[in-house]
C-alpha positions, -999 to +999 in steps of 0.1 A: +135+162-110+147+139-138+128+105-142+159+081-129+161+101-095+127+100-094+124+060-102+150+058-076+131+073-050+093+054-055+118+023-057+130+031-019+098+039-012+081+004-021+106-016-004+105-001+029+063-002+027+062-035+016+093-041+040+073-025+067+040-045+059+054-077+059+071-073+091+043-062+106+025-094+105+054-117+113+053-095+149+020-094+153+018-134+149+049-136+169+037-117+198+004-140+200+030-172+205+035-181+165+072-191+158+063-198+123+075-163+110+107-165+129+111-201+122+110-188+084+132-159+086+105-130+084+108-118+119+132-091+103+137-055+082+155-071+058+134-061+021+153-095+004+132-115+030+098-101+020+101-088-017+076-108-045+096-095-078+057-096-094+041-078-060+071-048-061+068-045-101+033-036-093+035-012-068+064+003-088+044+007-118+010+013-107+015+022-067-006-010-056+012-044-051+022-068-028+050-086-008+052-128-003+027-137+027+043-143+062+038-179+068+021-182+102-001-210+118-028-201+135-031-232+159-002-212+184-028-185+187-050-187+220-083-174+201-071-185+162-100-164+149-088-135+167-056-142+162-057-143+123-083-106+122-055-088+144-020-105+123-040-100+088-052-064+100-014-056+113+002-048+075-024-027+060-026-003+096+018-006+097+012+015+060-016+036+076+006+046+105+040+051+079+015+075+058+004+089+088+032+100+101+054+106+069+023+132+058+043+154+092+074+148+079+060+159+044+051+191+059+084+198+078+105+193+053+081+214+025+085+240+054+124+233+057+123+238+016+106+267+014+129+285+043+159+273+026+151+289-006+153+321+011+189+316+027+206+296-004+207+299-040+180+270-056+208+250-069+232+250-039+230+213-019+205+219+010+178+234-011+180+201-039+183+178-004+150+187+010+135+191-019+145+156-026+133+148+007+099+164+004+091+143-030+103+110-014+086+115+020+053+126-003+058+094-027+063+075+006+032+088+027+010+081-010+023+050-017+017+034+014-021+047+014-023+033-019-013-002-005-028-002+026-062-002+006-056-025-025-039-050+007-082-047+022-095-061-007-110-096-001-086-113-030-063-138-029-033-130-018-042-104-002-048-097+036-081-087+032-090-125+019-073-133+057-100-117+068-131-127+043-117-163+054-128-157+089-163-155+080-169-180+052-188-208+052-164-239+053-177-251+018-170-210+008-133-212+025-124-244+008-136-234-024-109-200-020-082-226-007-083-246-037-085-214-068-061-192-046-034-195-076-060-186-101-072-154-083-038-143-080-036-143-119-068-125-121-055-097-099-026-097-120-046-097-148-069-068-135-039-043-128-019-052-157-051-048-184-080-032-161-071+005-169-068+000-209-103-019-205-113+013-187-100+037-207-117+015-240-151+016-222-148+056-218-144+058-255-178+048-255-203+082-253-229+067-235-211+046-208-186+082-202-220+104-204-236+087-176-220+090-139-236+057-129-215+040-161-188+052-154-189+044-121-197+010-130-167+010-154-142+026-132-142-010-115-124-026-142-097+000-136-083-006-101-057+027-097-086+050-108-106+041-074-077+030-055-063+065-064-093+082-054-096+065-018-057+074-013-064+109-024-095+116-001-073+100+029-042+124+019-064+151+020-081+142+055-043+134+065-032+169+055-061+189+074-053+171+103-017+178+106-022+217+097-043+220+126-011+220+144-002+260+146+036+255+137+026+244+108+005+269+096 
């Protein structure tokens, strides 16, 4: 596949999982009496309402990002406490639920692909339309593993900080409140520069001789774990769907 059909495709990709996320969370706070999201124009598919230009760069270039935050207001919600775990909780399970289910469509079309190549000639259309179909619907289920994780960290503006914000201390919560811009700059910072840190750090023999070091390193270098989480859940995703005899 050449790189501009392939750009083309993890570009699709992101702005339907972002799209998805997003959405998510505007229905979840809708359905526990929030107008907010509608109110703001979010209760809807539509990727211009939801894209951050810096969030989808991200998850273009290194397949973790983010979209712009649902505005919601938690004072609609009968139990806010509740309310805020189950709308922050809603976009990172929407991309669990897209990857699970796109992993089965993975699998179809792969099977599809490979019975095609047996009736048509490899460069006739069908064979090059699942085949397309197979990478996107692999990028797709990936992808949205990838951001369903980074979106649990506990940063700023993240939906796992949604959720740390439930349990802080009120001195702790305000103190997040007021440096919220700053911690978005140092995520930014960490995914733009924490992989050339880590790669400068395994230069180093004893820090890549040591599995504890570079252990210690590889948190400076957010798609190497990230990566590694997504990969263990493809994997667990993949034995679970070949379990299913058509399949095998």
């Amino acid at each position: 596949m050449n790189e501009p059909t392939y750009l083309l495709l993890t570009a699709v990709a992101v702005l339907v999982a972002l799209t998805v996320h997003e959405y998510a969370h505007a229905l979840v706070s809708t359905r526990l009496g929030d107008p907010t999201p509608a109110y703001a124009g979010r209760l809807n598919l539509n990727p211009l309402r939801h894209i951050d230009p810096i969030g989808a760069l991200a998850m273009l270039l290194f397949g973790i990002g983010w979209a712009k935050p649902v505005p919601i207001n938690p004072s609609y919600y009968r139990h806010p406490k509740r309310g805020m775990a189950l709308t922050s909780i809603a976009g990172p399970l929407s991309n669990l639920l897209l990857a699970f289910f796109s992993c089965l469509l993975f699998l179809l079309s792969a099977k599809a692909y490979a019975a095609a190549l047996g009736s048509f000639p490899i460069a006739s259309l069908p064979v090059k339309l699942l085949y397309h179909l197979a990478v996107f619907l692999n990028l797709f289920h990936y992808l949205n593993l990838c951001l369903a994780i980074f979106n649990l960290l506990p940063l700023p503006p993240l939906d796992g900080s949604r959720l740390l914000y439930l349990v802080l201390p009120a001195r702790a919560h305000s103190w997040f409140i007021r440096h919220e811009r700053y911690i978005y700059f140092g995520v930014l910072a960490w995914l733009i520069l924490g992989d050339r840190f880590f790669g400068i750090l395994m230069r180093v023999d004893l820090i890549s001789g040591s599995g504890i070091l570079t252990f210690i390193a590889s948190l400076f270098a957010p798609t190497v774990w990230i990566s590694a989480a997504a990969d263990a859940l493809s994997v667990l995703t993949l034995r679970f769907w070949t379990l299913l005899p058509f399949l095998n």
